[in-house]
Structures are given as structure tokens and as C-alpha cells.
C-alpha positions in Angstrom: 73.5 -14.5 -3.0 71.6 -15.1 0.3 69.7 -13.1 2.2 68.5 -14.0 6.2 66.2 -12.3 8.0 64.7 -14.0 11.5 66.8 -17.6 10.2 64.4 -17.5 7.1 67.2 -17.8 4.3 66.1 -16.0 1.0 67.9 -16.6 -2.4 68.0 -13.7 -4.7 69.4 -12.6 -7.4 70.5 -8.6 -7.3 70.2 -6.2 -9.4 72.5 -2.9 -9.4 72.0 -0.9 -12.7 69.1 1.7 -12.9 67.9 -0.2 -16.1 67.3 -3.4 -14.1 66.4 -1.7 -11.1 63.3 0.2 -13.0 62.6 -3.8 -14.9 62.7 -5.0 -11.1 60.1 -8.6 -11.2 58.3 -7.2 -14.3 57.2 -10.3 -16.2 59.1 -12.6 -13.7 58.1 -15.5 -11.2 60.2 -16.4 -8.5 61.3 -20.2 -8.9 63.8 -22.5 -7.6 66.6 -20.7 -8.7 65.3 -17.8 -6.3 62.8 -16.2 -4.1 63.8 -13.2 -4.0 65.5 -9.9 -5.7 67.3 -7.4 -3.8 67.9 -3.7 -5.0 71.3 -2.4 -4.6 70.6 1.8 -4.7 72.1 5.0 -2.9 71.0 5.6 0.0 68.0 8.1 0.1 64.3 7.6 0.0 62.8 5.4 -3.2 59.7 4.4 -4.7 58.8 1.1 -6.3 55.3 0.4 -8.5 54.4 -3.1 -9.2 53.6 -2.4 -13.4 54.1 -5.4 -15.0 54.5 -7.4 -12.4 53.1 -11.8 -12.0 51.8 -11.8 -8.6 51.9 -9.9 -5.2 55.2 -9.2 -3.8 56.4 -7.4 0.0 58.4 -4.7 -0.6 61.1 -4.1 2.2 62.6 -1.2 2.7 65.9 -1.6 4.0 68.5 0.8 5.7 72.2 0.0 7.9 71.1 -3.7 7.5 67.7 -2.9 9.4 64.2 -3.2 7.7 62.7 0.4 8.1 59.8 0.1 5.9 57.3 -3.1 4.6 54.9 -2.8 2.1 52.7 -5.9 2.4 51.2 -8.0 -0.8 51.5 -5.1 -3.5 49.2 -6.6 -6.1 50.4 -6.4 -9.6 49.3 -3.2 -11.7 48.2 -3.5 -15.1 47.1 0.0 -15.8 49.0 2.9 -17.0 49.8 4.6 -14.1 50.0 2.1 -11.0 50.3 3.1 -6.8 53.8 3.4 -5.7 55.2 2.3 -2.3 58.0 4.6 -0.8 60.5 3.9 1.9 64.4 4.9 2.7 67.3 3.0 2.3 70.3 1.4 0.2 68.8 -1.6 -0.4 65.6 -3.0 -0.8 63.8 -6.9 -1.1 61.1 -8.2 -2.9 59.8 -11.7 -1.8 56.4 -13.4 -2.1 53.7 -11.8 -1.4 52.7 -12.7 2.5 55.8 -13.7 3.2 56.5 -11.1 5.9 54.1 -12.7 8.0 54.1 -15.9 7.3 57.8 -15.2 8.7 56.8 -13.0 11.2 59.5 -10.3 9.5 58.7 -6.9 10.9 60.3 -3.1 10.8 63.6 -2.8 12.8 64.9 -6.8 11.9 68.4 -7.1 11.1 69.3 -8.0 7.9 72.3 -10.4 7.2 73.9 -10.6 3.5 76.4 -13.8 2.2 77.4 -13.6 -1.3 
């Protein structure tokens, strides 16, 4: 699946069920195969911690094919209770830390989706 945002074409992999939506990029490293993973949820507000988790990701927040809400370079937690980042929407994308602005992707870009 491919996801482009400002012509910067993202591979990801998605994940629907609760069980791998909670697992999210816990214990994973984005590689050739992908450089991304995108959350398929209800619509409604949601929060995302970074337990677990290899390296610094951007959280986007993502609503009617519009980012509404960017969490920039979340750093991995190790500890038992880690910071979460909140935002609305029915879908949301993880990609490598920094990558928002080394892409210049900001709140209110459209969001296209090619399976």
C-alpha cells in the first residue's frame, strides 16, 4: 500500500486489528520493504505511546484525508509508563522520525491512499 503526501510516496504496511494496532512499530525498523505503517481506526480522538519502540517516529494524525495533527520525533520509551501523543481521526501514519520536515509535511495536507 502507498501513501503520498506533498509527492513524497510512503510504503507501509497497515494494520487494522486492535491487537496490532496497540503492537504498532514495537520492536520493528522500517526497511526496504516499508517506511511506514498506517492505522486503520474509527473515527474519534486516539492516543499513541512509543513503549517498545527502535527509534523516533512522527506521528500524524489524520482525518477526511487531511493531516489534523503531527507529533514530531517521539523518542522511544523504555519505561513503564511512557508520554502519549493524542490527535483525531480514522487513520493515522508513522514515518521516520524528522521526516515531516525534511518533507516539509504540515497540518491541513491532503492525504492520497493507492492500495
Amino acid at each position: 500500500m502507498e501513501v503520498n503526501i506533498n509527492n513524497n510516496l510512503f510504503n507501509v504496511i497497515s494494520v487494522i486489528t486492535r491487537k496490532d494496532i496497540e503492537n504498532g512499530m514495537t520492536g520493528k525498523k522500517f526497511n526496504n520493504d516499508f517506511n511506514g505503517m498506517l492505522f486503520v481506526m474509527s473515527s474519534g480522538s486516539h492516543k499513541f505511546w512509543m513503549k517498545g519502540c527502535l527509534s523516533s517516529l512522527d506521528i500524524l494524525f489524520i482525518k477526511d484525508l487531511k493531516v489534523n495533527r503531527i507529533h514530531k520525533n517521539c523518542p522511544p520509551c523504555r519505561e513503564d509508563v511512557c508520554p502519549t501523543y493524542e490527535g483525531v481521526g480514522d487513520l493515522a501514519l508513522e514515518i521516520n522520525g524528522g521526516d515531516c520536515d525534511k518533507y516539509d509535511i504540515k497540518e491541513g495536507d491532503s492525504v492520497f491512499i493507492k492500495d
